[in-house]
N, C-alpha and C positions, 0 to 999 in steps of 0.2 A: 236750275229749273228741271224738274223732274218731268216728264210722259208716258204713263203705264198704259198695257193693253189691256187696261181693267182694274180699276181699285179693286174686285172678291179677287183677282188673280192675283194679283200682286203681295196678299195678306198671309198666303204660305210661305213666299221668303221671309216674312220680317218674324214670323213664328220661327222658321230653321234657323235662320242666325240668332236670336234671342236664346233658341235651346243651345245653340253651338256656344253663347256667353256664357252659359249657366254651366256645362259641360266643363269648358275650362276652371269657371269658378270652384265646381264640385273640386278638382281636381286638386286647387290651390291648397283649397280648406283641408283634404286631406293629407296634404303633406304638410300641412301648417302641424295636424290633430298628432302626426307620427313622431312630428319636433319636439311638441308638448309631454309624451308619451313617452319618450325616449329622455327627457328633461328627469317626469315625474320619479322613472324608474331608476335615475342614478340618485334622487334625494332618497329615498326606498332605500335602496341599497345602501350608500353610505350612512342613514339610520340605523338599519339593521344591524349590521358592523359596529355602532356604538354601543349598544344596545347588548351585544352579544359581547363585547369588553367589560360591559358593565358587570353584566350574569357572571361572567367570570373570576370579576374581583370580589364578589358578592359572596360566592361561594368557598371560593378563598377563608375569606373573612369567618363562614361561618364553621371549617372546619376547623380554622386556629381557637374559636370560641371552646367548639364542642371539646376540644383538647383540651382547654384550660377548663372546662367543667368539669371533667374528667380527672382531673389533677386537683381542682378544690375536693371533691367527692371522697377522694383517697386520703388527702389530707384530713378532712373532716372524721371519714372512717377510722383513721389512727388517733384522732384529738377524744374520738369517744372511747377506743380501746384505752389508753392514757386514765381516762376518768374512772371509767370501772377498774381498772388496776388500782386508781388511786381509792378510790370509796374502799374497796376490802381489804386496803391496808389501812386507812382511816378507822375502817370498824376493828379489825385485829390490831392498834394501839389501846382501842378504846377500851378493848374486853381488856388488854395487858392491864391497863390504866386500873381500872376495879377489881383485879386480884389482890391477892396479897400485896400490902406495903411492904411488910417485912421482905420479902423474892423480890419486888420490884425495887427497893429503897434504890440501890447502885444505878438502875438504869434509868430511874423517873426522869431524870434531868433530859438524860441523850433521849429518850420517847420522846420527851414534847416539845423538844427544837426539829427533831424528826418529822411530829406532827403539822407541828407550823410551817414547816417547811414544805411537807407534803399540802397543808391548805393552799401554801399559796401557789403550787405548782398548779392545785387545780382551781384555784379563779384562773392562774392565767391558761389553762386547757379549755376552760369556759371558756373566757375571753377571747379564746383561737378559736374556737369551734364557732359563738358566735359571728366572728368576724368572717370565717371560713361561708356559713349559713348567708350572711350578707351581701359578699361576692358570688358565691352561686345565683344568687337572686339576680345580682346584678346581669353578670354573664347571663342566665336563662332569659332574661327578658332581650338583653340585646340579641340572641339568638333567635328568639320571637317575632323580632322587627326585623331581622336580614330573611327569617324564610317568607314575611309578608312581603320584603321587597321584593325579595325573590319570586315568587308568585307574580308580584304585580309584572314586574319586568317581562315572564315567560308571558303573560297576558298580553302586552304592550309586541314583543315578539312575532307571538301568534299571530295579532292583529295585522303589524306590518307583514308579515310572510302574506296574509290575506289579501294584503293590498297590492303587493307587489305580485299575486299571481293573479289580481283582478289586469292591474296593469297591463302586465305581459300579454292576457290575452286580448285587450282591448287593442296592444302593439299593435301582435297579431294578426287580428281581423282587419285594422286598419292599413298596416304594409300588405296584406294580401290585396284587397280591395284597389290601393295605391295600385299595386302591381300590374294589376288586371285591365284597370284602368289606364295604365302607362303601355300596357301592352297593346291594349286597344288602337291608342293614341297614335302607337309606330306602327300598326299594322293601317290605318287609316292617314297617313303618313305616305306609305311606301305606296299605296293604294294610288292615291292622290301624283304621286308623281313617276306613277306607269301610267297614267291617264294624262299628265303633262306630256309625257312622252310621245303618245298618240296624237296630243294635239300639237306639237311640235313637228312631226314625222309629215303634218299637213300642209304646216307651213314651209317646209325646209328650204326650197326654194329662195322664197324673203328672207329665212335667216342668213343664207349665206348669203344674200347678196344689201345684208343690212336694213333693211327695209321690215324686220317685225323682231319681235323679242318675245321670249316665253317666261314666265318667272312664276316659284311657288311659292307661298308663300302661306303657311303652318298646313292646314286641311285645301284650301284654294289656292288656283294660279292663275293666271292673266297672262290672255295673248293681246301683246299690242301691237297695232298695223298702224304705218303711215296713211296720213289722209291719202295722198298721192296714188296708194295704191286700190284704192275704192274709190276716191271721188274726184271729178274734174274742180280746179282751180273756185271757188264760190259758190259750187253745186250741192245739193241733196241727194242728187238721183244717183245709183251705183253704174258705172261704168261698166260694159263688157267683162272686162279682164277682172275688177273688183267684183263682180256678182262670181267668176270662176272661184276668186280666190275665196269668196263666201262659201262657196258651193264645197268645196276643201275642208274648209274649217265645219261648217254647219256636218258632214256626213261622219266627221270624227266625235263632234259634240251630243251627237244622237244619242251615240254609244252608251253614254251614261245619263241615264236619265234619273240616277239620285243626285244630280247634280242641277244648280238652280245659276241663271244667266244674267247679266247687270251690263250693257253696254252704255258703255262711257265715250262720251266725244270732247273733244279737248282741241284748242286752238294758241296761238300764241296771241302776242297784244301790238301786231301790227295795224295800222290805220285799217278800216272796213271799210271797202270798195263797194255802195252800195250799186243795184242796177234799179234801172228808171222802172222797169216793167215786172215785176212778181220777184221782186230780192226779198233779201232778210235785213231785218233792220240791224243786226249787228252779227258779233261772232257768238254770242250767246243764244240767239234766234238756230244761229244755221247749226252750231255744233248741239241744238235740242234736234230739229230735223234732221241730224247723220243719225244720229245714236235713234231715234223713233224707223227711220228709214231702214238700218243693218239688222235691227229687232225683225221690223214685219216682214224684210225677206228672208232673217232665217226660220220664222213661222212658216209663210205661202210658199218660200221654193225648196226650204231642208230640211221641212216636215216638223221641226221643233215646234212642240207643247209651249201653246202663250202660254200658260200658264206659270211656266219656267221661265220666263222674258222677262225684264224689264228695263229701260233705255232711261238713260239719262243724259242731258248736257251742259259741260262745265265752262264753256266759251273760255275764255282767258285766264280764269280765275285760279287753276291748279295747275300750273306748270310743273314740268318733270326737270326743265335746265333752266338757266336765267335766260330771258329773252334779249341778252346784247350781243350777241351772236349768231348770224346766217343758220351754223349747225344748232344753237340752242333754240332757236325757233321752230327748223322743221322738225326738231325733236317733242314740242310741246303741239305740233299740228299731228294728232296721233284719232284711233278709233283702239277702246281697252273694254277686250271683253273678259270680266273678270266672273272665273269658275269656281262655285261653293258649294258646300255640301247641304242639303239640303232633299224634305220629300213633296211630291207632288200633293 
């Protein structure tokens, strides 16, 4: 059961803690975005690498080509020298061939096994030349298709290099941002627990002697007091020595006024001892009137902004120890005021 000094007052804490979840959340996403980032850039990388193996063998490939084209070319070049050698000794048989029979008789025979001999040398010089003509073609085309792969590849290259420096700066921005924001987080941190510290330094007192605990706990901490030491046995009303120890507490909590208040009352689940004349009907009754009571005196007597206030009471129902024990009982009869960041 809740009792605020004002639902409009009350509506800037639940705004500060809402942006204090969103804060964190921001925070999450961005180290989730760095993980992704740092993912996408090693697929990057290890494509590019492939990539760049490929170009390699690519290239390879297309100098052993251009070598063997090189090599039909020269071949080809000598199968034509061959031919015209052969054509002007084919025509100087032929002239032989139509001179005198008489000067030729002895040699007609050796001329035209010569002849024939020489035709067939050059079908087959054709026949090499064409074939030679053939495989150039061949080789040139395959040559044609390694510089298009090749091409494509430096394209595919480029493109990853683009991505991977898109990446990178997206890392970047992102680990910077992370940073800043993590920096933020420990300086808002260390902040948070010199201001425990202050509010510890007030209680000190209680701590040594058991009787209060300080704890932080991420941006807020919480100082918890025994009921015993604010309130008499059944009571609402603050005790002498309890309104001092407020009066402690309340002059250190001033201090920071970006910080917003939630007093929590808390009982254990022993039987309720009602009284016949203006009681509470249980511990959920009395532990709303501690926590509304420790509120409006640290308003009217420690000067604290309602507007930073808000009290709650949990009767029974949140224990801090089991209640089957003497000490876990008075340990769950507590008053916890818990300190969060927060603006007016």
């Amino acid at each position: 059961m809740f009792y605020h000094l004002g639902m409009n007052r009350f509506l800037p804490l639940l705004l500060v803690l809402t942006m204090t979840a969103c804060a964190g959340a921001q925070l999450e996403r961005q180290k989730k975005e760095i993980e992704d980032l740092q993912t996408k850039a090693g697929a990057f990388y290890t494509e590019l690498r492939e990539k760049a193996d490929e170009i390699e063998a690519l290239k390879a490939a297309k100098a052993e080509l251009e070598a063997k084209v090189v090599e039909v070319e020269g071949r080809a070049a000598a199968a034509e020298g061959r031919v015209t050698t052969l054509t002007k000794s084919n025509k100087a048989l032929s002239e032989a061939i139509g001179a005198s029979k008489d000067e030729l008789g002895g040699r007609l025979n050796a001329i035209v096994a010569e002849k024939d001999d020489l035709a067939k040398k050059f079908s087959d010089a054709v026949k090499e030349k064409l074939a030679l003509e053939r495989l150039k073609a061949v080789y040139q085309s395959a040559r044609a298709k390694t510089q298009r792969e090749l091409g494509k590849l430096q394209e595919e290259r480029e493109a990853l290099l683009a991505k991977l420096a898109g990446a990178e700066a997206a890392f970047r921005r992102t680990d910077a941002e992370s940073r800043q924001a993590s920096d933020a987080r420990a300086a808002a941190l260390l902040k948070t627990r010199e201001e425990m510290g202050a509010a510890a330094d007030a209680v000190l007192k209680e701590l040594q002697a058991g009787k209060a605990l300080v704890e932080q706990n991420g941006e807020s901490f919480a100082i918890t007091l025994d009921d015993a030491a604010l309130f008499d046995d059944g009571a609402a009303k603050l005790t002498e020595p309890g309104a001092a120890l407020l009066g402690r507490v309340g002059a250190a909590l001033k201090a920071m006024p970006s910080k917003v208040l939630r007093v929590e009352a808390h009982s254990d689940n022993a039987p309720f001892k009602k009284n016949l004349i203006g009681g509470y009907g249980g511990h959920w009754e009395l532990t709303a009137a501690r926590a509304t009571a420790t509120a409006r005196w640290l308003h009217e007597h420690a000067g604290m902004d309602p507007a930073r206030l808000a009290a709650a009471g949990f009767g029974e129902f949140r224990p801090a120890k089991p209640n089957d024990t003497p000490e876990g009982r008075a340990a769950n009869r507590r008053i916890v005021i818990v300190v969060s960041p927060g603006n007016l």
